[in-house]
N, C-alpha and C positions, 0 to 999 in steps of 0.2 A: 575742463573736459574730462580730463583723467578718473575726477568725484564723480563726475554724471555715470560714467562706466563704470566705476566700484557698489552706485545704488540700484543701477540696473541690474547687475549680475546676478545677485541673489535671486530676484524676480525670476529672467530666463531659466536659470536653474533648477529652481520650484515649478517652472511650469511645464518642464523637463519630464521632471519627475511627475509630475499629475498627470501628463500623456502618456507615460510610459505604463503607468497604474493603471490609467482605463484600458489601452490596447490591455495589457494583463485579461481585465476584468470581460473583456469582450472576448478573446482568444477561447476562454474556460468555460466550463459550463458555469451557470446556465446557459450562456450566450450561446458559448461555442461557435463561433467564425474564426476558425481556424487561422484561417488567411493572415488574422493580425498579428499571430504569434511572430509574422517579420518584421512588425512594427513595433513589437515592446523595447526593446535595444534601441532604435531608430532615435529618440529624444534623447537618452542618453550617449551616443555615440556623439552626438552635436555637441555636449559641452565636454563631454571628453574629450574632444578636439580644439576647443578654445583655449586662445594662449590671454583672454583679456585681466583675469584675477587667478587668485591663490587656490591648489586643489583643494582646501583643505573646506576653502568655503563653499566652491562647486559642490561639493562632493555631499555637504552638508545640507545646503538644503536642497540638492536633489533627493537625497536621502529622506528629508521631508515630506517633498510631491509624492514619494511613490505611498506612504505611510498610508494612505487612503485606500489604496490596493489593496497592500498585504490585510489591513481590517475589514475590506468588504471580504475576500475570499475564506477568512476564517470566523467570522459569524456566530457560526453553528457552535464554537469555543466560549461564546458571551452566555449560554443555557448550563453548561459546567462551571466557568469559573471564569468571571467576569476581572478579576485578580490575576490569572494567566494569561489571555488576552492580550491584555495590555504592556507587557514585558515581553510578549513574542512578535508584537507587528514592530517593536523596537529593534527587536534584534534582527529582523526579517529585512528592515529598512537599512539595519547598518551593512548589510550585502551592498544595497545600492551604493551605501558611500565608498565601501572598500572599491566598487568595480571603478567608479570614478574617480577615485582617488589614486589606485595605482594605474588607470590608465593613461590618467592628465602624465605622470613620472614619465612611464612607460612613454609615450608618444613623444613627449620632451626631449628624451635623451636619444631615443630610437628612430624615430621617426615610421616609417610603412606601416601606416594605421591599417591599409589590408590584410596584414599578415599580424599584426601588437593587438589589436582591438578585439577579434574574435577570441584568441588564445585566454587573453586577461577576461575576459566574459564566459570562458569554457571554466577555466580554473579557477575563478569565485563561485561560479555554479555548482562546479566538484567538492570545494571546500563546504559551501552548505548540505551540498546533499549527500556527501560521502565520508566527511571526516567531522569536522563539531557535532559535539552534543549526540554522536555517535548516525548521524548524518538524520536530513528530512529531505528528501529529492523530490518533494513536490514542487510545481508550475516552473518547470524548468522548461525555457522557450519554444523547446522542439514536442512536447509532448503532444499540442493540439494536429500537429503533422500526422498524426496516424488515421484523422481524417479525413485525410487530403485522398482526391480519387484514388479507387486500389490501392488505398493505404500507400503510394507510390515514394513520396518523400520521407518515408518514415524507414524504408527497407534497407539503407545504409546499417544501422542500429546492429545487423545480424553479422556486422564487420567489424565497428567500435565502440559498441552501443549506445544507449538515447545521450551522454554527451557527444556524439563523433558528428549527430545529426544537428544537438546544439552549434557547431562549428561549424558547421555548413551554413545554420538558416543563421546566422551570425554573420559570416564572409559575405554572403550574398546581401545581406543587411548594408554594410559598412560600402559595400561595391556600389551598389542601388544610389548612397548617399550620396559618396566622390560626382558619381553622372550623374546625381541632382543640383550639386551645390556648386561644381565645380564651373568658374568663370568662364574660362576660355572654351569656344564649343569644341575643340579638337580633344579638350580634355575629355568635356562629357561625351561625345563624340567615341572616344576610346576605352570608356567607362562602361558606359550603356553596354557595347560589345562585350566587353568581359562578363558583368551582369548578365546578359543571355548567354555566354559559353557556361556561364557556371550554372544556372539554373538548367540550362539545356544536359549539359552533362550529369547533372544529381537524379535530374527526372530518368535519364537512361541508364545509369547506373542501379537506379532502384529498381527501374522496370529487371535489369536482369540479374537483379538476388530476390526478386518475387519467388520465392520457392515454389517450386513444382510439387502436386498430388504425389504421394507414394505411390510406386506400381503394384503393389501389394499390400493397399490399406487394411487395415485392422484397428477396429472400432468398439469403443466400452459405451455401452447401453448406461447414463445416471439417472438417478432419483434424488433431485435435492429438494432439501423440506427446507422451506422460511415460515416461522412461524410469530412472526411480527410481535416480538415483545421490546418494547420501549426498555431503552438499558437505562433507566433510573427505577424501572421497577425491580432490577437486581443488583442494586448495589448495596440493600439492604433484603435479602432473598428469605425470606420469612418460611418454612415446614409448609403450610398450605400452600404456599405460591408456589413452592418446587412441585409439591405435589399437584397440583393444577396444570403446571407448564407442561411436565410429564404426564399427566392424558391428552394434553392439544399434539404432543407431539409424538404420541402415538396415535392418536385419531387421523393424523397427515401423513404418518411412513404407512399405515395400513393402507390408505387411502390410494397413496402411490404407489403402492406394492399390487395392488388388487383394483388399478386402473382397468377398466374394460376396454379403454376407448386404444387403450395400450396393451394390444394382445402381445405384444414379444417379452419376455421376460428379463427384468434387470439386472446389471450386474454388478451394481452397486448402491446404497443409500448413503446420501450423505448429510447428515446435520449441521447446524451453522456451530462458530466457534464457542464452547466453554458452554451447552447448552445439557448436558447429562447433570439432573438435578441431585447426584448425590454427590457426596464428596471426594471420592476418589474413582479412578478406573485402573491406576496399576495392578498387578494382581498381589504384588509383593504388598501394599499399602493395603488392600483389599483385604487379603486373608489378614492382617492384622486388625481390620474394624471388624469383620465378621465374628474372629475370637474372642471380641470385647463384646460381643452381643448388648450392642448399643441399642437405646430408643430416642426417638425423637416425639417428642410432647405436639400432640396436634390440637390444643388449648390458643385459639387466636393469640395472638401477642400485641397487635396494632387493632386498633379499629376497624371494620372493614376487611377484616383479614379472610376474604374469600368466602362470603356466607353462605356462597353457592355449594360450597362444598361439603356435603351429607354423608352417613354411610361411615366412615370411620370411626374406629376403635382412639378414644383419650392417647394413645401411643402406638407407634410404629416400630419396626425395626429401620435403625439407621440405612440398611441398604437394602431398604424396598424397592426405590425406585432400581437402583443397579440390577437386581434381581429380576424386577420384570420386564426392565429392558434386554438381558441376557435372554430372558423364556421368548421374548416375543422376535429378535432375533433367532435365536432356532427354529423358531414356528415359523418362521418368514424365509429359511433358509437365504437369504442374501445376505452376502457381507456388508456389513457397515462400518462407515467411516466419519467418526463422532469427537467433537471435543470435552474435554474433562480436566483436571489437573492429577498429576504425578510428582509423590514425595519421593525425598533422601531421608531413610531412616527415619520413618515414622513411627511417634509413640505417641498413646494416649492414656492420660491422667484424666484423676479427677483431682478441681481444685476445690476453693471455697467458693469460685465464681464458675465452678459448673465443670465440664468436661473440656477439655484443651488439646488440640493437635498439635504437637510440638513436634519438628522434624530438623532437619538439617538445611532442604532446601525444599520450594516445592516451584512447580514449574506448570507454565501454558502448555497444554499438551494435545496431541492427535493420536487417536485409537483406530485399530481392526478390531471390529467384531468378528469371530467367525465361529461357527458351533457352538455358540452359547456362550462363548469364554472371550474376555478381550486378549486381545495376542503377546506374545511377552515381548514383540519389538512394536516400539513404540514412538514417535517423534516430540521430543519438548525442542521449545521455541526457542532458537538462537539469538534471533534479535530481539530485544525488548522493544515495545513501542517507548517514544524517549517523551518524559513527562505525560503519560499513560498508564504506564508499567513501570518504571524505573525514572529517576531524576539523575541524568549521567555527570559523571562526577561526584554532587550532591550527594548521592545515594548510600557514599561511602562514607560520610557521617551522618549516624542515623538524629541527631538533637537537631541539624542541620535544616535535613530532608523533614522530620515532625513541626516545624518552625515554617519552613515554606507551604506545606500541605496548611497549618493553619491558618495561614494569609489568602493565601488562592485557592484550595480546595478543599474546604472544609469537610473532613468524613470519608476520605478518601484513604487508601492504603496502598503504600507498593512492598510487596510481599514476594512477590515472585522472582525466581534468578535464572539466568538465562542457559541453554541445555550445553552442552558440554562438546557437542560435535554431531553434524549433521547425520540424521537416518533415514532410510526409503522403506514405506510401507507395502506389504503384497498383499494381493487381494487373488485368488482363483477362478477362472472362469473358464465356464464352458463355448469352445468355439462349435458356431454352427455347422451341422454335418461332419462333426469328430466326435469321434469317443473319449478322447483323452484332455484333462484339463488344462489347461495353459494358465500362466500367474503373468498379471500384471504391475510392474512395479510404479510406485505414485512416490510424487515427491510431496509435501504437505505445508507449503507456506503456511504461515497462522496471519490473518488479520493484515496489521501494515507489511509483514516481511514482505507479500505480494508487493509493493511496490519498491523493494528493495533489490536491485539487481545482482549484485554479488553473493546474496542470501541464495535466492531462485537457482544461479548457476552451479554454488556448490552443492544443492539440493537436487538437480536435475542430471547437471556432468561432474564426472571425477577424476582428473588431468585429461580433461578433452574428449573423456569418453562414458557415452552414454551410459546410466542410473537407471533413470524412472521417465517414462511414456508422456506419463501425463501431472498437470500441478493442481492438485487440489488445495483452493483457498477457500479456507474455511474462517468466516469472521461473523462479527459482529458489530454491524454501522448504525446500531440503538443511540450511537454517539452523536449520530450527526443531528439526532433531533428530528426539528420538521426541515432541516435544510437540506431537499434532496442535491443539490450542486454539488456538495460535499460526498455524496454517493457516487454520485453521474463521475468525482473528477476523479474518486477511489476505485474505478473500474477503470479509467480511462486510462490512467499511471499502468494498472494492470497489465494490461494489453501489451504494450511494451515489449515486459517479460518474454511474451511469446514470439514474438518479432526475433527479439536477442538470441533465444535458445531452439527457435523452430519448433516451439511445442505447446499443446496446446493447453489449456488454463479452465478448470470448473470452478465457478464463483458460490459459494455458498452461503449469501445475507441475512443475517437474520431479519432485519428491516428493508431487504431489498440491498441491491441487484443484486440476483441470480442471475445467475447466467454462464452460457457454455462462448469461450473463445477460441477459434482454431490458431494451427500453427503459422498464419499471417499475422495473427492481430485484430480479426474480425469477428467479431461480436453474430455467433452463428443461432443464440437461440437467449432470451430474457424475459418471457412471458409466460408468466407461470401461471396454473390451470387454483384458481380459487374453491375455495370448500363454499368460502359465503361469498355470497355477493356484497353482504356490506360492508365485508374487508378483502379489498382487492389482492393486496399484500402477502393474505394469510393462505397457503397453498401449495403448492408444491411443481415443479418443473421436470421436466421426462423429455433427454433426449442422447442422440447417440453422438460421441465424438470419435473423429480420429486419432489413431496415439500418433505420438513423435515419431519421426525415426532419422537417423544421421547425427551433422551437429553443424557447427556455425565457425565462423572466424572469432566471433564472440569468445564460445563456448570454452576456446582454449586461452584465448588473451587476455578474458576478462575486460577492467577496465581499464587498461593499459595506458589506451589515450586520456582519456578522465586524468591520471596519472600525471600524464606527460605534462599536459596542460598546467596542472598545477605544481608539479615543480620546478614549470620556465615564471610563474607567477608570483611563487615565492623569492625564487631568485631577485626577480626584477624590484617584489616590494623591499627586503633587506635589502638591496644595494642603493635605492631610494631614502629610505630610513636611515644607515650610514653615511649619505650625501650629507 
């Protein structure tokens, strides 16, 4: 009898893990029914409770079943590098073993699986999305809660953020289970009851950190351009092709600028990320290419290389495009807010293989335009996106990180280094029926830092007290390919942010979504106004937000719980591993 149980276990386990992966797959966009986000724990909570075999086997092939998940949700990764892929639904899956594996210890030695089972699921979730490989905090359990009616189960978040809410849809998990499984009816009996106290109170707790409207709203009028260029068309960015991108992308800010259907006037433009086709916008980096009165060779280089484009002179000046986006800024008197990179001590040589930027560091970066000039405070990106932008760890040996790019990502470079400490951009605007100007300050997540919580907080507050109004995310989801999911879940992470900090969020996609989010979480405007019909995509969005105002329990504690969780986790697996 004993053998029959050790053949079966594996099975249970694996199949564990394959329900746990579909709830996943159904919780997230595409699906999106939120609802199951109570269900992905639910399978695993089961054999995390079994005393019939060893964790190590539980653990393992659950760790298995989920492995189908983590690869349907990342997809959009097999169009890049069908080589990376596959070593991240690996590592993606070894979460599920860690969660079952120190919870089978945990519940052994401990017992109150209500109170051991959630924490050990908070603290593996913290350790993926906050600490390894410099964190990924995507499809963590709680996340599809922000579409739960008025966002209601999500508004804990603005106390201990999107993990406090992980703990909650966790407990209620583990509660729900006891009252399903448990034999005696008195048990389920006293389970079920607890299950609706605790659902009953998270729904009324949320309902009253629903943040109230400001009494004295104050609202910034944007203009964001997406101008739908596939990010494989820039990963090799060819003189024609920048100069091509830069008239679609000024045929769109004009367009939005001199909307009729939009008689109020804007009070800001914003571009998606890393989308100003010349090579620099610092002005220190700038006046160094300008004295080098560089050209750039407009002699196709590829085949195909934009035939459409007529009218120019055999060479350019290096910073044409900067130039007339400067002129056309002035002429457009709005400030804009554009991404570009910024060097450390830039020099330019010539070699025998051509003209070379040689710098100290150079950085993802967020610009003001204003009066023609980009501003001399400026935002470089603090988080790197991790195997994106940087291989963490790896990165520190460069033979290393060139040896893995060969394997997985052929052509690919990480060049960039991350900025040095957080800046808030100002922008001036005129309030209605005043004379005097008033400055708004913007906090500038670049790309994934939107979905990074600690990035946004120290971006937004600065020991507890308010910065910047409002968070301009400025990216580029040319990544996700044709997989819009991967879009739909990079706004959905997003959202969040604004929950946690009370503020509200302008999305700027190159490929889509745009979109403005208020200081609940709610998704206030995504429909951008098309030049063609027969690119929906390609067009621009005009709408008014409200800024922040106040702050959060968040704001000041950070991730405290996140924290917590995981150093009662760690405890629990070193004293396991010394067993």
């Amino acid at each position: 009898m004993p053998k029959t149980k050790n053949r079966r276990a594996p099975i249970g386990a694996l199949f564990a893990g394959l329900l746990s992966a579909l709830f996943l797959m159904l919780a997230f966009p595409p699906f999106s029914f939120w609802g199951f986000a109570f269900l992905i724990p639910f399978p695993l909570f089961i054999v995390a409770r079994s005393q019939k075999f060893s964790p190590s086997i539980t653990a393992f092939w659950a760790a298995l079943g989920s492995s189908p998940g983590w690869a349907w949700t990342h997809l959009w990764i097999a169009d890049i590098s069908v080589g990376g892929l596959i070593p991240l639904v690996i590592q993606l899956s070894i979460y599920t073993f860690l969660f079952v594996w120190i919870a089978r210890h945990a519940v052994d030695r401990l017992g109150h699986e209500v109170f051991v089972l959630p924490i050990v699921w908070v603290g593996v979730e913290f350790f993926r999305g906050s600490i390894l490989w410099s964190g990924y905090p995507w499809y963590l359990i709680a996340q599809p809660l922000i579409d739960s009616p008025w966002g209601i189960l999500a508004m804990p978040a603005s106390v201990g953020g999107v993990y406090f809410v992980s703990y909650l849809c966790a407990t209620y998990c583990i509660v729900l289970l006891l009252a399903i499984s448990s034999k005696a009816s008195r048990d389920r009996l006293r389970f079920g009851i607890i299950a609706g106290i605790v659902l009953t109170c998270w729904i009324g707790i949320g309902y009253l950190l629903v943040p109230s409207e400001p009494e004295r709203p104050q609202t910034l009028r944007v203009a964001v351009i997406q101008p739908n260029v596939a990010q494989d068309n820039r990963l090799d960015w060819t003189v024609r092709q920048r100069i091509r991108d830069w008239l679609d992308l000024r045929e769109l800010t004009i367009a939005a600028a001199t909307d009729p259907r939009n008689p109020e006037p804007v009070d800001v433009i914003i571009w998606p990320e890393g989308f100003v086709s010349g090579w620099t916008l610092d002005p220190v980096s700038l006046a160094v290419e300008r004295a080098q009165r560089l050209a750039w060779s407009m002699v196709p280089r590829i085949p195909d290389d934009v035939p459409e484009l007529v009218g120019y002179p055999s060479k350019i000046s290096a910073t044409t495009v900067v130039d007339e986006l400067l002129i056309l800024q002035s002429a457009l008197d709005i400030p804009m807010v554009v991404g570009s990179v910024a060097f450390d001590n830039l020099r330019i040589v010539e070699t025998d293989d051509g003209i070379e930027y040689l710098r100290d560091a150079m950085y993802n970066s967020a610009f003001v335009l204003l009066d023609g000039e980009p501003q001399s405070v400026w935002y470089d990106k603090l988080h790197l996106t991790p195997f994106g932008e940087v291989m963490p760890y790896i990165s520190t040996w460069d033979w290393l990180e060139n040896k893995l790019l060969a394997i997985g990502a052929q052509g690919m470079q990480f060049v960039l280094s991350k900025g040095k400490k957080p800046k808030r951009l100002t922008i001036p605007i005129q309030r209605e029926n005043e004379s005097e100007t008033d400055s708004v300050s913007l906090a500038t997540p670049i790309c994934f830092e939107g979905t990074i919580s600690h990035v946004c907080r120290e971006l937004v507050f600065d020991g507890g007290k308010r910065q910047a109004q409002i968070m301009i995310n400025i990216t580029n989801d040319g990544w996700f390919g044709s997989w819009d999911a991967g879009r739909e879940t990079h706004l959905l992470i997003a959202r969040w942010r604004c929950i946690e900090l009370n503020t509200p969020m302008v999305r700027s996609a190159n490929t889509g979504i745009s979109s403005a989010i208020d200081h609940r979480g709610v998704v206030q405007s995504r429909t951008i106004t098309p030049l063609d019909a027969s690119d929906p995509r390609r067009g621009y969005l005009i709408t008014d937000v409200v800024l922040g105002q106040g702050s959060t329990v968040y704001a000041r504690l950070g991730d405290s719980f996140g924290w917590l969780c995981f150093g009662v986790v760690l405890t629990w697996s070193i004293y396991a591993i010394f067993r």
